[in-house]
C-alpha positions as CSV (number, residue, x, y, z in Angstrom):
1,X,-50.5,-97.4,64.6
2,X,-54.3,-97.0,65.7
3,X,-54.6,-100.9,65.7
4,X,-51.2,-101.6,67.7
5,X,-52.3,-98.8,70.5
6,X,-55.7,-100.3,70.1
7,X,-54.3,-103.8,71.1
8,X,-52.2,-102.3,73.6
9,X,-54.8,-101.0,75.8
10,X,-57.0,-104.4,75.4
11,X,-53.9,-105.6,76.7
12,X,-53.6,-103.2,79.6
13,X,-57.4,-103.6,80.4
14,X,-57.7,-106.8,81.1
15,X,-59.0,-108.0,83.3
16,X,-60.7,-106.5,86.6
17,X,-60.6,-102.3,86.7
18,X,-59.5,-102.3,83.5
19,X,-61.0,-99.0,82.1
20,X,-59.2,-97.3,84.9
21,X,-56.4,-99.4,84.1
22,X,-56.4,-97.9,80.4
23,X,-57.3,-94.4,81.7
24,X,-53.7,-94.3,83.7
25,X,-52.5,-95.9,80.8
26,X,-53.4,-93.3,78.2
27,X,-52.4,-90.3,80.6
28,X,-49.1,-91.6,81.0
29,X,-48.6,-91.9,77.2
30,X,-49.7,-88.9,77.0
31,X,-47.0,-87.2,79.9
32,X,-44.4,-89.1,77.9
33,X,-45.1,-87.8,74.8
34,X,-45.1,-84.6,76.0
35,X,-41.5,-85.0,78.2
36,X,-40.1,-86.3,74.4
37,X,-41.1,-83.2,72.9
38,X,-39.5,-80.9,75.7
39,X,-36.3,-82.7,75.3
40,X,-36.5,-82.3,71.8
41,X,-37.2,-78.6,71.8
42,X,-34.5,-78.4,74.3
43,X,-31.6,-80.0,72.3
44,X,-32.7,-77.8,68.9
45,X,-32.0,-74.7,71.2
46,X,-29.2,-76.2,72.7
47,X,-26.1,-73.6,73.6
48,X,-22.8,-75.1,72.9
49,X,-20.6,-73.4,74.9
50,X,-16.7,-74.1,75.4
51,X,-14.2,-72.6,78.0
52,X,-10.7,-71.9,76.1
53,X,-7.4,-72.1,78.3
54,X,-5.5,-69.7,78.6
55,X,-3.3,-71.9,75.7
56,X,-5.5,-70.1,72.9
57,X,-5.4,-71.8,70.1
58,X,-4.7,-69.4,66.8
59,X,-3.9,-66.8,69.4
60,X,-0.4,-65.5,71.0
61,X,-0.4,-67.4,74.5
62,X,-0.6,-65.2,78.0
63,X,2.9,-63.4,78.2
64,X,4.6,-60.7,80.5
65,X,3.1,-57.1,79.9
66,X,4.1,-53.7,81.7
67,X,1.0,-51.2,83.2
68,X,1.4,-47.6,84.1
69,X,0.1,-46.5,86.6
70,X,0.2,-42.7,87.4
71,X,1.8,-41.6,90.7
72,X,-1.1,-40.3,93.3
73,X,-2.0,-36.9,91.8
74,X,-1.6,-34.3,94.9
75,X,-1.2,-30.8,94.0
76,X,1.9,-30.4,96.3
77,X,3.2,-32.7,94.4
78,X,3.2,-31.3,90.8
79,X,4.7,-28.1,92.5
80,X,7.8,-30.2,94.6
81,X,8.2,-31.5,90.8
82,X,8.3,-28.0,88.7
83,X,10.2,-26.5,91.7
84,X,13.1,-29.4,91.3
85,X,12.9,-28.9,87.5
86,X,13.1,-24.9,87.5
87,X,16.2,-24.8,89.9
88,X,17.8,-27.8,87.6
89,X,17.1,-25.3,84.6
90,X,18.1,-22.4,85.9
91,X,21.4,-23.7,87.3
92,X,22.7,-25.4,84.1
93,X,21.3,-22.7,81.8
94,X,23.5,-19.7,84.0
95,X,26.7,-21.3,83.3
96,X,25.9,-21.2,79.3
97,X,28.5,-18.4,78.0
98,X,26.3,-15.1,77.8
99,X,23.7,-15.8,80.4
100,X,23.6,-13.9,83.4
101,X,20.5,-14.3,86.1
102,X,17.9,-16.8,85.0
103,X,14.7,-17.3,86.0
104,X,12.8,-20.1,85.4
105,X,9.3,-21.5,85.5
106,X,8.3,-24.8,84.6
107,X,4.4,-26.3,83.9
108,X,4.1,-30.2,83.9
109,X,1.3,-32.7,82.6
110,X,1.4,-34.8,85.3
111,X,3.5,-36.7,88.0
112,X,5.8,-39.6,87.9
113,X,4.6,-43.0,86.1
114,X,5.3,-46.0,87.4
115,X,5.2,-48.7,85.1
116,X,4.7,-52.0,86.5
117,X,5.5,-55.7,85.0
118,X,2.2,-58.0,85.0
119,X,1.6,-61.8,84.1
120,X,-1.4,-61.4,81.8
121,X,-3.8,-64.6,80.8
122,X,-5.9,-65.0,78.2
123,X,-9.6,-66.8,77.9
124,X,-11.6,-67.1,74.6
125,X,-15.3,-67.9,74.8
126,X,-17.1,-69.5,71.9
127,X,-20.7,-69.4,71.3
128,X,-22.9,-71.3,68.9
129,X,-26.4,-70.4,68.5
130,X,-29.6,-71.9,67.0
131,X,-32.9,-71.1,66.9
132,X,-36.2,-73.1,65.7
133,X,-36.5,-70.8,62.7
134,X,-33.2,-72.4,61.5
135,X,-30.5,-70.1,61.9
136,X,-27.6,-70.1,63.4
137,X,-25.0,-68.0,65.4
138,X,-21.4,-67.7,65.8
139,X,-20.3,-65.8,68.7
140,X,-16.6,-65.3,70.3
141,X,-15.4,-63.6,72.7
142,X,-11.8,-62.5,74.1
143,X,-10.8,-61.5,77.3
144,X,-7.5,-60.4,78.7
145,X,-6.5,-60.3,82.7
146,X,-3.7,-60.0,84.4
147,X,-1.9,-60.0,87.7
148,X,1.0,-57.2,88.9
149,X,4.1,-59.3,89.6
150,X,5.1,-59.3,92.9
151,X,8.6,-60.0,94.1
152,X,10.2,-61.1,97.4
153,X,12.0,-58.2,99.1
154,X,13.2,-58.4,103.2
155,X,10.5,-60.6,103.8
156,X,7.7,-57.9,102.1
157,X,5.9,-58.6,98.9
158,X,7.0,-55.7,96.4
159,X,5.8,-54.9,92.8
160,X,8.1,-55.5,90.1
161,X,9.0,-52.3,88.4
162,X,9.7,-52.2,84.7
163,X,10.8,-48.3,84.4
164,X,10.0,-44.7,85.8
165,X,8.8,-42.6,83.4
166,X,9.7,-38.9,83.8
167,X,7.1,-36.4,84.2
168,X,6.5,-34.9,80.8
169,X,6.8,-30.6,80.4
170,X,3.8,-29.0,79.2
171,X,5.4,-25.2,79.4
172,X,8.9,-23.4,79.5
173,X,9.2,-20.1,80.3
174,X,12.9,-18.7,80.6
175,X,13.9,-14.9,81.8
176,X,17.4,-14.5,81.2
177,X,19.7,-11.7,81.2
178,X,21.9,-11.7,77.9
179,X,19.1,-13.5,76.2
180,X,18.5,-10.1,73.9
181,X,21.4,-11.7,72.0
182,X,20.0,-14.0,69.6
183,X,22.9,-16.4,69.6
184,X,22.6,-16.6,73.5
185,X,18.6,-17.1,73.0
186,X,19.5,-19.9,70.6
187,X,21.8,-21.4,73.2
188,X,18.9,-21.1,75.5
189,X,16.4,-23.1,73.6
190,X,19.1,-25.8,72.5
191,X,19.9,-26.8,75.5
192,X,16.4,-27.0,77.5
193,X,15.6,-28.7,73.8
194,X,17.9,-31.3,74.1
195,X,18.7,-31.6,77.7
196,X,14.8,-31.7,79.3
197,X,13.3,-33.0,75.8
198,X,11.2,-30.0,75.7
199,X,10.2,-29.0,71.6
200,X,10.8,-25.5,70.5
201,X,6.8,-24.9,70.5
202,X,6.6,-25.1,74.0
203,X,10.0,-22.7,75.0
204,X,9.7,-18.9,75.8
205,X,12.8,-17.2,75.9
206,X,12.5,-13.4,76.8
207,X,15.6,-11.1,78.5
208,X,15.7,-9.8,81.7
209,X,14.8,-6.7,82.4
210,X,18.0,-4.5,83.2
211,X,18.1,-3.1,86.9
212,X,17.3,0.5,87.3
């Protein structure tokens, strides 16, 4: 190797200037030998990183999905609500055999939820890793997005809506004369029960006090 480099910078320094010649000559090596190692270094570290489709291979492709999305939370509103449901109540339960005057109040968990149809996609990032010590790295990653659907409605772009879900009761509290009669009380509780999918835990029954 010493010989051949040896004969290669005779070669190169031939000639007129030729110790500057070989100079140049042995810095260039030198620069090249260094750039080699670089790229080198570079490819042992190198990242090998792939973009996934959203066709996800080993994965259940991007389909339809629904998102709540709670109603705007204004205290007027949760009132308006419990105020519609407490008259509801109270009208159906006075015409139950055995009830006289009801009065009813009502305590919700929240407003009306509007569940919305979306168009999700999938991406899956994969990762692998190596360092100069030797090991190595396997890293994947998952993402999800999605879009609302929007459909075409007088000319306006509208949100699809899947379904309405009802606000849900936290609280009954029922004053009803006749409801001293257990039978009536029973009636009571069976039918908010059943009719406002309340359970049992969260219904107060108590009679009404009689007028003086």
């Amino acid at each position: 190797m010493a010989k051949w480099l040896q004969s290669l910078e005779k070669w190169v320094g031939g000639g007129p200037g030729g110790t500057k010649r070989v100079q140049t000559f042995r810095w260039l090596l030198i620069l090249g030998l260094v750039g080699i190692g670089l790229l080198l270094f570079a490819a042992f570290n190198h990242m090998n990183v792939k973009q996934v489709d959203s066709v996800n291979e080993g994965r259940e492709p991007p389909n339809e999905q629904t998102t709540a999305v709670p109603a705007p939370e204004d205290p007027s509103s949760y009132a308006s609500i419990e105020q519609v449901m407490e008259n509801r109540m109270k009208n159906i339960l006075e015409t139950i055999v055995g009830v006289g005057e009801v009065e009813a109040a009502v305590t919700i968990d929240s407003t009306e939820e509007i569940v919305y149809q979306r168009q999700m996609k999938d991406s899956q990032q994969v990762t692998d890793e190596s360092d100069p010590n030797g090991a190595k790295r396997h890293v994947t990653q998952y993402s999800r997005d999605g879009e609302i659907v929007t459909l075409e409605v007088s000319g306006n772009q509208t949100p699809a809506i899947v379904k309405k879900v009802k606000p849900k009761i936290r609280g009954v509290v029922i004053v009803a004369k006749g409801a001293e009669n257990r039978i009536v009380k029973n009636l009571i509780i069976d039918a908010i029960e059943k009719g406002f999918s309340v359970p049992y835990s969260k219904i107060s029954v108590a009679p009404r006090k009689q007028a003086q």
